[in-house]
Backbone bond lengths (Angstrom), bond angles and torsions (degrees), N, CA, C in turn:
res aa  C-N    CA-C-N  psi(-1)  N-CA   C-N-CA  omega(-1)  CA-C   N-CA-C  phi
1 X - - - 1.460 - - 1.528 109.74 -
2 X 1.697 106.66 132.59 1.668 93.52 179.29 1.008 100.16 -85.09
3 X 1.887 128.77 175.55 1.410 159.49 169.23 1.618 107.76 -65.49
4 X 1.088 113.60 132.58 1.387 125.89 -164.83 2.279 93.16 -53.47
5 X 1.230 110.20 -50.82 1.944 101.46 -167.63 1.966 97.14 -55.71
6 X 1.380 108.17 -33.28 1.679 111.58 -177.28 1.512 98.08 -61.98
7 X 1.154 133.84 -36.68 1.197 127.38 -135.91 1.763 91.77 -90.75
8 X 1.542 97.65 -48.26 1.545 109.59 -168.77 1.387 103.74 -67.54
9 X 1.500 125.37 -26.53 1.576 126.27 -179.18 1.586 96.37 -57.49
10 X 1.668 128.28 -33.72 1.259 93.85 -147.56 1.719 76.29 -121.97
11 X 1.227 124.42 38.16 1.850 118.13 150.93 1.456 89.21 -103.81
12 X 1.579 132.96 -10.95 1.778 108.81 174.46 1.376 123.44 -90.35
13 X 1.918 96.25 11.74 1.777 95.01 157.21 1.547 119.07 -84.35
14 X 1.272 87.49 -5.49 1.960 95.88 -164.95 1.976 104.45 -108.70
15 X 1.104 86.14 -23.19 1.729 93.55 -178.41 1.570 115.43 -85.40
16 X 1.167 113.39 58.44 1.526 112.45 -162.37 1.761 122.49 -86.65
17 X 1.641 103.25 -17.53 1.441 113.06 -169.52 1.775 100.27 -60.40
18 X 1.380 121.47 162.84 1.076 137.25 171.30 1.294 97.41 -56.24
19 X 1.350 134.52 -47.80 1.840 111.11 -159.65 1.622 98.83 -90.95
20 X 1.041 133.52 -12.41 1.256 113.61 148.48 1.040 131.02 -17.46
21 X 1.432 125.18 -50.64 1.235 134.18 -176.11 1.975 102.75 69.85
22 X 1.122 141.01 23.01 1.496 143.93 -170.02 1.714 107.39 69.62
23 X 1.269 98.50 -4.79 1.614 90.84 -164.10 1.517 122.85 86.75
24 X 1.145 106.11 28.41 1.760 129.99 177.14 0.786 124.83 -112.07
25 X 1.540 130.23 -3.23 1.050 118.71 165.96 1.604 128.10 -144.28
26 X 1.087 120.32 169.79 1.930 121.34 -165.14 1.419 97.80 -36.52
27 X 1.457 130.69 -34.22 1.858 114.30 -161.28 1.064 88.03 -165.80
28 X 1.806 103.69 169.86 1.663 116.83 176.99 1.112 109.03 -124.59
29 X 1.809 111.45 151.46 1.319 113.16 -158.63 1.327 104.98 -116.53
30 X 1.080 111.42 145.00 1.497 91.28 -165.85 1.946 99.56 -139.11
31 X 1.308 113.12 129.66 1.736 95.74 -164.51 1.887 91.92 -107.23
32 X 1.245 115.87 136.24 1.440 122.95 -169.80 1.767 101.30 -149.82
33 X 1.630 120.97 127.68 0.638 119.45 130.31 1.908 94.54 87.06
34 X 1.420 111.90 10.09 1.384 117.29 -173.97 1.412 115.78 95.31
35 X 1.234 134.22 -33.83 1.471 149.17 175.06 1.514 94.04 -89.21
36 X 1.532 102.73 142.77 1.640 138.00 -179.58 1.722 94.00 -96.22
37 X 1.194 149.03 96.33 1.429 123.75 156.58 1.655 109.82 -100.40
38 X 1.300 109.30 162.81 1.380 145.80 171.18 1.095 120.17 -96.63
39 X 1.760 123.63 105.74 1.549 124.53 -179.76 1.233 82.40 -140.60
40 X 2.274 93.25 137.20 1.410 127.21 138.82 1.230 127.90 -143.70
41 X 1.081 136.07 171.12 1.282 148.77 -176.75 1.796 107.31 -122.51
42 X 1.211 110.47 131.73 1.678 114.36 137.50 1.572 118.73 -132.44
43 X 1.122 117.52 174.66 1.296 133.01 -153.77 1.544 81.11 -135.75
44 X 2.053 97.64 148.48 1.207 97.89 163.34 1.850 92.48 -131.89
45 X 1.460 112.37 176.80 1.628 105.30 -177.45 1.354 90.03 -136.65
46 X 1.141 116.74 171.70 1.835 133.79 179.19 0.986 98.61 -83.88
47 X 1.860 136.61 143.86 1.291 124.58 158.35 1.490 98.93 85.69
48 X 1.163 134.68 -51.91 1.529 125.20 175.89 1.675 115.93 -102.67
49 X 1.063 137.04 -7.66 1.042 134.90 -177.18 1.834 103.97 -127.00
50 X 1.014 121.43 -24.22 0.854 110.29 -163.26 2.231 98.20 -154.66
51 X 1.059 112.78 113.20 1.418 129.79 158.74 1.489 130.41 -54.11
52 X 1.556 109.84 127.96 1.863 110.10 -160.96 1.313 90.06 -70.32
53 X 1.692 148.52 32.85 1.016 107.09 142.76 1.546 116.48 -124.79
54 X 1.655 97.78 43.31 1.349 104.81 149.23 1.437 140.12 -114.56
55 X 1.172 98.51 125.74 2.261 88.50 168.28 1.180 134.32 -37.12
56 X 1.126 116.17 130.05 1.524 126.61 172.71 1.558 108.42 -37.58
57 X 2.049 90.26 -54.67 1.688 94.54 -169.11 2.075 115.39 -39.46
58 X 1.536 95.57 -32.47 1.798 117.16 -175.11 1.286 97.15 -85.57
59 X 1.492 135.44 -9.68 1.523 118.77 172.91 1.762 103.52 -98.77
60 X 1.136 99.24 -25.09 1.704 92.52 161.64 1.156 137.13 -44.46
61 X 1.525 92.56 -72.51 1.723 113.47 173.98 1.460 110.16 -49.53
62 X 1.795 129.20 -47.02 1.009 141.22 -179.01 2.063 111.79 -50.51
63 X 1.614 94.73 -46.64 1.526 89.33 -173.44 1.733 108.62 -77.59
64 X 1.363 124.49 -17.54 1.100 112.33 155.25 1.510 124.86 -84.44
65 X 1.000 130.33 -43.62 1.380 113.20 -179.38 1.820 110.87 -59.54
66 X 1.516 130.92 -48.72 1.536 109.06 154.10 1.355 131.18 -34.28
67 X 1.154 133.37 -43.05 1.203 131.59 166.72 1.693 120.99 -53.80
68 X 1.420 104.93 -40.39 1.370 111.29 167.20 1.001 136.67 -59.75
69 X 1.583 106.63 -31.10 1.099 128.60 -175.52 2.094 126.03 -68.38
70 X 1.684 85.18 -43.80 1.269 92.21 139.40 1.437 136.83 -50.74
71 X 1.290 124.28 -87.65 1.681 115.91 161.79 1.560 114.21 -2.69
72 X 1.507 104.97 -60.88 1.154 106.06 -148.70 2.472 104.34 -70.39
73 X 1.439 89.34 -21.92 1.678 105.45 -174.03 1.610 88.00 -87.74
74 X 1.463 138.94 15.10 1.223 148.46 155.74 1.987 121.09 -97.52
75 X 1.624 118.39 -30.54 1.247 133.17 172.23 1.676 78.10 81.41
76 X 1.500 112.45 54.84 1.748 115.66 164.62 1.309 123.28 -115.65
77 X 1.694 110.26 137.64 1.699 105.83 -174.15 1.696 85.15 -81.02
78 X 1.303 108.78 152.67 1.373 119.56 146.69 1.220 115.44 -68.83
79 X 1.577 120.01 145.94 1.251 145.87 -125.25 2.060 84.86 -141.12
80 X 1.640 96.17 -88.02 1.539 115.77 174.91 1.598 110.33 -169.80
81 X 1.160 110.71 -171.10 1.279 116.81 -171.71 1.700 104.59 -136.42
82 X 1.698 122.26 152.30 1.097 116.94 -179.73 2.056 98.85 -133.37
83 X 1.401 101.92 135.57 1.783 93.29 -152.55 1.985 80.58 -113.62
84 X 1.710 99.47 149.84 1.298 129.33 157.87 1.532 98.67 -111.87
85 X 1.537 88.45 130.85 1.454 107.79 176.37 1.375 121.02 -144.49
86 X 1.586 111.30 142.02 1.685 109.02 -176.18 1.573 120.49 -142.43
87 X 2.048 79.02 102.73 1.876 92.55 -163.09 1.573 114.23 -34.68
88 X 1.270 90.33 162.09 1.746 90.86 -178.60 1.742 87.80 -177.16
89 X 1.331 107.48 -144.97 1.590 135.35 -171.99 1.566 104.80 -69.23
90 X 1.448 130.41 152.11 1.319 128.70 140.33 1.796 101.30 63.44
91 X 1.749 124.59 31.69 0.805 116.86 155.27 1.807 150.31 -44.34
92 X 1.307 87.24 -28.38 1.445 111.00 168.34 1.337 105.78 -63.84
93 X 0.913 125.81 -84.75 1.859 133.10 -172.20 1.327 96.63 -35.56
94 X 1.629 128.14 -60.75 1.436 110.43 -169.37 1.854 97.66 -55.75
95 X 1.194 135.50 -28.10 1.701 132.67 -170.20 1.326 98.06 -70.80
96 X 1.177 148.24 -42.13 1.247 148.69 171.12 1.157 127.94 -89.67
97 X 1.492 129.74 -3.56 1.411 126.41 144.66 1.465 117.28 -71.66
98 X 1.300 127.58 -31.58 1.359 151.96 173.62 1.416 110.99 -61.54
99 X 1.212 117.73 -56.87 1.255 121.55 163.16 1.328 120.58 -53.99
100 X 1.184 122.74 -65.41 1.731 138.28 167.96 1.470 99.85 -26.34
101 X 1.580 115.28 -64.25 1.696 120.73 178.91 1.486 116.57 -25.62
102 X 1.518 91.64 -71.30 1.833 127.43 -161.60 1.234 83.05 -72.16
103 X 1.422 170.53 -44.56 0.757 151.36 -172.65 1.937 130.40 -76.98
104 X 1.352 82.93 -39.69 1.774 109.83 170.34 1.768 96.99 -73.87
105 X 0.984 125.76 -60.75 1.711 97.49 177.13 1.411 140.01 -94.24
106 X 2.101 94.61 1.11 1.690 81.92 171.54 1.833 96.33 113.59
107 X 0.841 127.28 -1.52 1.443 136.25 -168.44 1.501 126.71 -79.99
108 X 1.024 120.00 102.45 1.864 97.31 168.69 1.340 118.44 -71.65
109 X 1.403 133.81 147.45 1.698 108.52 142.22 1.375 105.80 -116.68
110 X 1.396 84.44 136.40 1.765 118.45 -167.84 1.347 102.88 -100.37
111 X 1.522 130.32 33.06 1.757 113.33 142.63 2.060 79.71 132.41
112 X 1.389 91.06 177.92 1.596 100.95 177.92 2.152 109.79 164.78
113 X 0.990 108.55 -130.27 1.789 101.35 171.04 1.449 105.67 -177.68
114 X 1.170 98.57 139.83 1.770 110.06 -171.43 1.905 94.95 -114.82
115 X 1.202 105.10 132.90 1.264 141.39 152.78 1.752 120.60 -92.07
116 X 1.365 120.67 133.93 1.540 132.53 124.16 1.289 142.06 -72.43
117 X 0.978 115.33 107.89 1.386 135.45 -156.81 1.640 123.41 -121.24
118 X 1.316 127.80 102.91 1.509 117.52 -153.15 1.877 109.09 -97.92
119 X 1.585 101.02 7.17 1.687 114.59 170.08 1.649 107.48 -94.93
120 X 1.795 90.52 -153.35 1.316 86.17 170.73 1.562 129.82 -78.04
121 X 1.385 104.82 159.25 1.777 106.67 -170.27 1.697 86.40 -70.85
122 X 1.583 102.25 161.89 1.419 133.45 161.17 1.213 108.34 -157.24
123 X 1.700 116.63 129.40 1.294 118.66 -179.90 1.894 98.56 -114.32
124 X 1.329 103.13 -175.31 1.402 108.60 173.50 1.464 104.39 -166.60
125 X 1.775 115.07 157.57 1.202 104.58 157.17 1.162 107.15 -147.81
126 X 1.627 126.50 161.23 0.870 131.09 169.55 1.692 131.55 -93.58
127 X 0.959 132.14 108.36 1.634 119.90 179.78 1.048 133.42 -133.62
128 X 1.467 116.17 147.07 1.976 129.13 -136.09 1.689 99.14 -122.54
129 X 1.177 119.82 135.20 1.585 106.80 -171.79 1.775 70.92 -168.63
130 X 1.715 79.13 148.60 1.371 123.16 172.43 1.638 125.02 -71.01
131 X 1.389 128.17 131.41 1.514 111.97 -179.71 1.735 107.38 -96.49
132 X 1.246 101.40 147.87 1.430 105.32 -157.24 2.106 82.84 -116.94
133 X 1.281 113.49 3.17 1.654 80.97 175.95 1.986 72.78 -166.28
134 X 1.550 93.46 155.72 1.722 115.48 -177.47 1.707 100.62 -127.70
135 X 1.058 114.49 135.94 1.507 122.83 -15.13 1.323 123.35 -73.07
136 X 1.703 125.98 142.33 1.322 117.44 168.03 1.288 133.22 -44.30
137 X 0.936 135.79 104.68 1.802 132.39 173.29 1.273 112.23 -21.56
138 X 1.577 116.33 143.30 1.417 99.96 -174.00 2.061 81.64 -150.63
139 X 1.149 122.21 -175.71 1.372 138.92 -149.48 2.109 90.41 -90.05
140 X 1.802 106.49 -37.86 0.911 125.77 -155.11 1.468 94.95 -80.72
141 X 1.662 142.36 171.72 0.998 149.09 154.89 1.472 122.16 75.96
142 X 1.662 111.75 52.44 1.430 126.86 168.39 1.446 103.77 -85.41
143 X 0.954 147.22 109.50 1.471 162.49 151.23 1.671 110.10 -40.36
144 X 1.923 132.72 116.27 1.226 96.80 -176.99 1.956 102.38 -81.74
145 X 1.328 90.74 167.76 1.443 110.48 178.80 1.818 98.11 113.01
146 X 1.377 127.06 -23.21 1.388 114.89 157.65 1.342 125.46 -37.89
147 X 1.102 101.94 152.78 1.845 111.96 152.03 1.575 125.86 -107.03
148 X 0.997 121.10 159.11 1.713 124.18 -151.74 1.526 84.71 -125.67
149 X 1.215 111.71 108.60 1.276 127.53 148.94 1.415 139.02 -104.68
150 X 1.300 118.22 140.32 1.561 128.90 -178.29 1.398 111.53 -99.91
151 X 1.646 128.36 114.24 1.155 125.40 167.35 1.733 105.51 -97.36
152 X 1.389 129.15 130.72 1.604 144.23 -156.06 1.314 123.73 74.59
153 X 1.214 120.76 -151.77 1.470 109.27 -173.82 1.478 84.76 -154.72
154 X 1.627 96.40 162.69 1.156 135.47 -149.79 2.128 109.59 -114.01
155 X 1.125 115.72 103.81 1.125 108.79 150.04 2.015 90.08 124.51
156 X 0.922 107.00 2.01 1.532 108.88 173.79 1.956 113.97 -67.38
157 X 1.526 112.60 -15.34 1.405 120.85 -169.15 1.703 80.84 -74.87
158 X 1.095 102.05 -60.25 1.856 128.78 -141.70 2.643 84.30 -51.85
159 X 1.447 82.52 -54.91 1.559 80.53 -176.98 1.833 108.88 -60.26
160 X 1.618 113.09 -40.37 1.470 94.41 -161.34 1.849 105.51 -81.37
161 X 1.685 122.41 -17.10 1.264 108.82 155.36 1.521 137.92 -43.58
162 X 1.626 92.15 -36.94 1.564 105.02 177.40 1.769 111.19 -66.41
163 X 1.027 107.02 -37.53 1.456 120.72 -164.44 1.624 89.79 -76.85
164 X 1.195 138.56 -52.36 1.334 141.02 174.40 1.497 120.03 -41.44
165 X 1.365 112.44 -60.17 1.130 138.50 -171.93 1.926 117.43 -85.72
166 X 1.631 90.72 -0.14 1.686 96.16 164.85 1.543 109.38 83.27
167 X 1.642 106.86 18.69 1.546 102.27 166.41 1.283 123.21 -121.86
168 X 1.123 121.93 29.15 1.348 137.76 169.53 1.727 108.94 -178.88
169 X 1.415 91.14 -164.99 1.484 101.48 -173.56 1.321 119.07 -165.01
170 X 2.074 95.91 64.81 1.342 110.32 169.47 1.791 117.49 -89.69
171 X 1.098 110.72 -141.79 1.796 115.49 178.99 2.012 76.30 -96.42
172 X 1.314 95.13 135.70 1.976 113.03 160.65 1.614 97.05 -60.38
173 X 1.183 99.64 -72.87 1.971 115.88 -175.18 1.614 106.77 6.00
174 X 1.437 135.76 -75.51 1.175 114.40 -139.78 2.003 85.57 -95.46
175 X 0.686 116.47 42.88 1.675 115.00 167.64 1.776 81.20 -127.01
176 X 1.498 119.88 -89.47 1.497 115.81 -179.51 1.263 123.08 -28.40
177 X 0.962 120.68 -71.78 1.573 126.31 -163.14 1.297 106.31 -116.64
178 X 1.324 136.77 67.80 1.100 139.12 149.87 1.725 124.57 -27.77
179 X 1.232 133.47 154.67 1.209 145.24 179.06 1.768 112.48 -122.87
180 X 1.637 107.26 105.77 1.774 91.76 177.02 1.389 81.30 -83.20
181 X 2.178 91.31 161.86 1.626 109.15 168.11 1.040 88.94 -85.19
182 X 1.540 140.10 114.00 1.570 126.18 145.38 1.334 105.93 -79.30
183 X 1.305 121.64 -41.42 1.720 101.41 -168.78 1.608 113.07 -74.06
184 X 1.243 105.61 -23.29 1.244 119.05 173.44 1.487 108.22 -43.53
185 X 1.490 114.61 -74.46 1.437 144.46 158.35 1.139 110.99 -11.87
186 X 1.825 127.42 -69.80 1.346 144.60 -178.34 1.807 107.71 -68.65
187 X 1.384 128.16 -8.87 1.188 134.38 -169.94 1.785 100.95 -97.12
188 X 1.254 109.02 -49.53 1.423 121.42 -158.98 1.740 104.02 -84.90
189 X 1.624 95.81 -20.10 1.862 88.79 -175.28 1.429 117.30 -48.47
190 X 1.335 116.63 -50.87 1.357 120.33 -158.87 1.846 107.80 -79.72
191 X 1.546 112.49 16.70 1.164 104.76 -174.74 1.538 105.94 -133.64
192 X 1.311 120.78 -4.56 1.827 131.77 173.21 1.047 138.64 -86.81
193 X 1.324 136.32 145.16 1.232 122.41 -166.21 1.559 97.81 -96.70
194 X 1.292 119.10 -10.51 1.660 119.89 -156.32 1.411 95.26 -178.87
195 X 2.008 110.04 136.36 1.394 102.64 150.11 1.115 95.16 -170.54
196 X 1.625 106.11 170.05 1.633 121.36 176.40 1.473 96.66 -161.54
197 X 1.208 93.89 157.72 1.901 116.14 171.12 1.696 109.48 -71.13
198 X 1.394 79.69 165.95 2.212 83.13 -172.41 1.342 85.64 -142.83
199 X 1.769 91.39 97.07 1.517 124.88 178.27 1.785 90.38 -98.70
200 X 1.001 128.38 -54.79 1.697 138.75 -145.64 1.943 104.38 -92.88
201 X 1.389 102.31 -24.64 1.611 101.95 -172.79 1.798 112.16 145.87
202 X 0.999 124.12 105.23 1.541 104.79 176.76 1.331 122.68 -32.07
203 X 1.400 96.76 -50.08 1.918 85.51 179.32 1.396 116.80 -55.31
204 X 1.170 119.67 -36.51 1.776 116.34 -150.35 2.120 88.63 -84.81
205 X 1.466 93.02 -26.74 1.334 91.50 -173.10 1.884 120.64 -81.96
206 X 1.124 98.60 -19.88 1.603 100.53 155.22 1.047 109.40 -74.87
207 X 1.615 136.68 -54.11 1.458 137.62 -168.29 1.883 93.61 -42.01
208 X 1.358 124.45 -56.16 0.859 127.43 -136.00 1.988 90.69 -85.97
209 X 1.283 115.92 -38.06 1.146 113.49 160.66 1.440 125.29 -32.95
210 X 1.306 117.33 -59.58 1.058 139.35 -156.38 1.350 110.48 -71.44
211 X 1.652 104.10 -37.39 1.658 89.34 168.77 1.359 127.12 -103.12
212 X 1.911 115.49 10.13 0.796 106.50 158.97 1.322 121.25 -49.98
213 X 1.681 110.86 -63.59 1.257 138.19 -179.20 1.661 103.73 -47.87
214 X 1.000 105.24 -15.09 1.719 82.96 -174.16 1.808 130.82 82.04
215 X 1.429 105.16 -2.51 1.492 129.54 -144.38 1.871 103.60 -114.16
216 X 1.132 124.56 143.92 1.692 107.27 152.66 1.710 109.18 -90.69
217 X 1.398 93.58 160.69 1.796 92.58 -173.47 1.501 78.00 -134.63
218 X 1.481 98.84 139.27 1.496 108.86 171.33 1.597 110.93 -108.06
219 X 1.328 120.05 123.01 1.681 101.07 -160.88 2.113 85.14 -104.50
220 X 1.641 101.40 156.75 1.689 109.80 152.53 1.440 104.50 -100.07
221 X 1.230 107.42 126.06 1.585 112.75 -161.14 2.191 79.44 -90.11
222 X 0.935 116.01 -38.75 1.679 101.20 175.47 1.082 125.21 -50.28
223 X 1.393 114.49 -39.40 1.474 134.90 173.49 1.950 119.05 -42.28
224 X 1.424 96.49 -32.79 1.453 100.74 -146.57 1.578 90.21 -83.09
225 X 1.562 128.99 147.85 1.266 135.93 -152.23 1.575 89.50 -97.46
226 X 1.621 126.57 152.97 1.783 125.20 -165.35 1.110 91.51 -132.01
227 X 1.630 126.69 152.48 1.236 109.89 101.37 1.354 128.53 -143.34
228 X 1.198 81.04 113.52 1.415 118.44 179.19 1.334 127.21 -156.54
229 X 1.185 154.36 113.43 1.551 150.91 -120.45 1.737 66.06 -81.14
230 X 1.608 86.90 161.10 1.613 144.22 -146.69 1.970 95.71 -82.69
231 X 1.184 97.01 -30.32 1.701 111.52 178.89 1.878 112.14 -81.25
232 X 1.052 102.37 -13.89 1.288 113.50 -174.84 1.836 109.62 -123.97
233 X 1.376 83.77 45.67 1.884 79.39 -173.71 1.398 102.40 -108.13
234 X 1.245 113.26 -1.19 1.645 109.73 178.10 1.541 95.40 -85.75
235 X 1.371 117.10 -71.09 1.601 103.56 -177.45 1.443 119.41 -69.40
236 X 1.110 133.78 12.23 1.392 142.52 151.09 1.806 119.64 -75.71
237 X 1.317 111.22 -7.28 1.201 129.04 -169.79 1.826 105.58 -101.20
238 X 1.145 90.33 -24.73 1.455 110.95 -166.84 2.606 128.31 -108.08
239 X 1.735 73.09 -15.00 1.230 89.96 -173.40 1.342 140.57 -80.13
240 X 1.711 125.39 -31.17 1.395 139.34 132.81 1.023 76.12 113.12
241 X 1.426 101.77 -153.28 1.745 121.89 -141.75 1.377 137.21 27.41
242 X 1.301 125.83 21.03 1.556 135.10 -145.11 1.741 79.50 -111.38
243 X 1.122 125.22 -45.57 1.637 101.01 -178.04 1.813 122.06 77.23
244 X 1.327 79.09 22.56 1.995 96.19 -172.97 1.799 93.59 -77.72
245 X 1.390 128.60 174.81 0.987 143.18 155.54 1.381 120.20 -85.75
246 X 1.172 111.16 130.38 2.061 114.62 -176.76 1.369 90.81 -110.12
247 X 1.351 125.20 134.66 1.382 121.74 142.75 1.508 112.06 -171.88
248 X 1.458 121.10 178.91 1.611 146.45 -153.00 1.148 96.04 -143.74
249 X 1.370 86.60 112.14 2.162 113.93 166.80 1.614 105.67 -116.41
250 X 1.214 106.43 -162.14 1.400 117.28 177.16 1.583 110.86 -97.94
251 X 1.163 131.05 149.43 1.554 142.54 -133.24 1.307 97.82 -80.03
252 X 1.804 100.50 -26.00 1.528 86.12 -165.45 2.048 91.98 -139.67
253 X 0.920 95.40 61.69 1.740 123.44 -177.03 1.692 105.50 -89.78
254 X 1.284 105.40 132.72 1.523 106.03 -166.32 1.821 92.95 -102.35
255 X 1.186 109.15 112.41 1.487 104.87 -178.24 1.088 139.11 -84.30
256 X 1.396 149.83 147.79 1.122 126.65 -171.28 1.631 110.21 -98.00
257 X 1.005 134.21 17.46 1.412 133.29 164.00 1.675 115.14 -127.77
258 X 1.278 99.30 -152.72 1.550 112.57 -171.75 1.385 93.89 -104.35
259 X 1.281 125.21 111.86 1.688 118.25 148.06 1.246 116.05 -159.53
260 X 1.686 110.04 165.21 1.079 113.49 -169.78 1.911 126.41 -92.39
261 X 1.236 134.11 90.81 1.683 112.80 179.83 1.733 115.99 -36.56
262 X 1.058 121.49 130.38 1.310 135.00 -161.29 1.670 113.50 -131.24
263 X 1.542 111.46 1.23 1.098 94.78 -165.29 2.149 98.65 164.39
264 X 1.130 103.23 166.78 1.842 108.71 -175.45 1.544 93.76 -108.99
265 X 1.546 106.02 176.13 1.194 121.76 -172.78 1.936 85.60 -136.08
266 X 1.493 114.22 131.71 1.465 88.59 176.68 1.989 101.93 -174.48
267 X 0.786 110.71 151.54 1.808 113.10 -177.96 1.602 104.76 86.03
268 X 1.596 109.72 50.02 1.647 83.25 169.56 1.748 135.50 -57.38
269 X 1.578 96.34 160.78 1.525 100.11 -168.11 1.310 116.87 81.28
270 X 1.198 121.12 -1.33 2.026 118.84 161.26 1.365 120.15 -134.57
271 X 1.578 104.38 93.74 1.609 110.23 -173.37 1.399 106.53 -63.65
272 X 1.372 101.85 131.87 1.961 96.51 -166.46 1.975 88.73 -171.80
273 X 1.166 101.77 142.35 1.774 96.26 170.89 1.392 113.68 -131.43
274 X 1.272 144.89 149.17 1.214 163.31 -178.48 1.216 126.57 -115.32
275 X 1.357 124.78 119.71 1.822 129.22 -163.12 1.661 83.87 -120.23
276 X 1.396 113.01 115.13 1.770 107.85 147.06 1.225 106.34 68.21
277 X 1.612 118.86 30.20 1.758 110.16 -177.15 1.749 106.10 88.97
278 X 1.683 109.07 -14.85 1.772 96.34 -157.16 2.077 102.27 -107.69
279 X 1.111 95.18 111.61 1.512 95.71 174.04 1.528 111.20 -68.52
280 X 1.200 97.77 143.29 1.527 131.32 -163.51 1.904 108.69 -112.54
281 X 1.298 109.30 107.05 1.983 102.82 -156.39 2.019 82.68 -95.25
282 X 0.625 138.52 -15.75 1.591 121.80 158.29 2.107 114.14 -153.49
283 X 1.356 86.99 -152.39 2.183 83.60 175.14 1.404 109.79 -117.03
284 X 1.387 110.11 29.03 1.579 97.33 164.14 1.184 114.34 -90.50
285 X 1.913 116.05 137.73 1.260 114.24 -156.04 1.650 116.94 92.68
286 X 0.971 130.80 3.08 1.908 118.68 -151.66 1.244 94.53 -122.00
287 X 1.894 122.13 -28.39 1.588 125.03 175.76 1.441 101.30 176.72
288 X 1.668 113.41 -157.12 0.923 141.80 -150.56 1.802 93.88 -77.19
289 X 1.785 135.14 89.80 1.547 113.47 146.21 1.265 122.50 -94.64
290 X 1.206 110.72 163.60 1.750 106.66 -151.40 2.014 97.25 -104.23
């Protein structure tokens, strides 16, 4: 079996349309008909995405708000969502976490396909959102002389898994029920040079910036806003699911939200990243590869 980066190298012989984007980035854009839309999908699996001692009703809400979350690292209104599903146990709860979601952000879902399945569950969804500013933000096109800013904080998943899973005893919430910034998202488009969500780990998710862009990004790992006590900021740096906003504006860019600069954008033409002065020769180690 190949490794999921092998695998995706060889769907970007087949993924050739412009909204593809090469397969680099959170979603594809696709312009039709006068309207710009925004489509992605994630998948979640039993056992890997999600731990038996969570609710369905919390894997619901979870597979839509990731999906959003995307959109939202696009400056995209949601549109709707289209769900893969594979009956099993405790169907209800996933119907009422789902509901709870679609209802908490405003969402339709407009159709999808259910399977029986006698292994492990895997769900998926699909979701379609509108672009509210051109060009769409994309992972690609950090300029050096930017600054790398973080809108949310980082490492709140990493504590409420623990708390779930019986190793601490923070809030569950930002592992369960995550929050995308969409307005956040739709605020910051018209002012970035580059952005994406930090689903996988900040680090791995700058790394991954960085070569979109082509650019080195030097991050201050002190800089970056936690929560998660102060002792745990290295693997809080590293842990994903936090769903914060990553992106690179201009140094001295008047923003329209709350965030923190975390770091330079600088050496175009050598994708390369820097923690604290310390070069980093690839992303093993940096977060979540699948």
């Amino acid at each position: 079996m190949v490794d999921e980066p092998a695998f995706i190298q060889s769907l970007r012989a087949l993924a050739t349309h412009p909204a593809a984007r090469g397969l680099a980035d959170d979603a594809a854009v696709l312009e039709i008909g006068g309207e710009t839309l925004v489509l992605t999908k994630d998948m979640m699996v039993e056992g890997v995405h999600w731990p038996r001692e969570q609710s369905l009703a919390d894997v619901a809400w979870k597979l839509v708000a990731v999906n959003l979350s995307d959109l939202a690292a696009k400056g995209a209104e949601p549109v709707g969502v289209m769900l893969g599903y594979a009956l099993g146990a405790n169907d209800a709860a996933f119907l009422e976490g789902l509901r709870e979601a679609l209802d908490t952000f405003g969402v339709p879902l407009l159709g999808g396909d259910t399977v029986a399945t006698p292994g492990q569950r895997t769900f998926s969804l699909t979701a379609i959102g509108r672009a509210t500013h051109a060009p769409v933000p994309s992972r690609g096109g950090a300029p050096a002389g930017d600054g790398l800013y973080l809108c949310g904080l980082v490492g709140g998943a990493m504590m409420g898994f623990e708390a779930l899973t019986g190793l601490g005893e923070a809030d569950e919430a930002p592992f369960t029920r995550p929050t995308p910034l969409l307005a956040q998202g739709r605020a910051l488009a018209p002012h970035v040079s580059a952005m994406m969500d930090v689903s996988d780990g900040l680090l791995i998710d700058a790394w991954r910036m960085a070569q979109a862009s082509k650019v080195t990004i030097r991050i201050d790992s002190t800089a970056v806003p936690l929560a998660a006590p102060e002792a745990r900021r290295g693997d809080a740096l590293r842990w994903g699911d936090d769903y914060a906003l990553l992106f690179t504006a201009s140094s001295d860019a008047s923003l329209p939200v709350e965030a923190a600069r975390i770091g330079t954008v600088d050496a175009q033409g050598e994708a390369a990243l820097q923690i604290d002065g310390e070069w980093l020769s690839g992303p093993e180690g940096l977060g979540y590869q699948h």
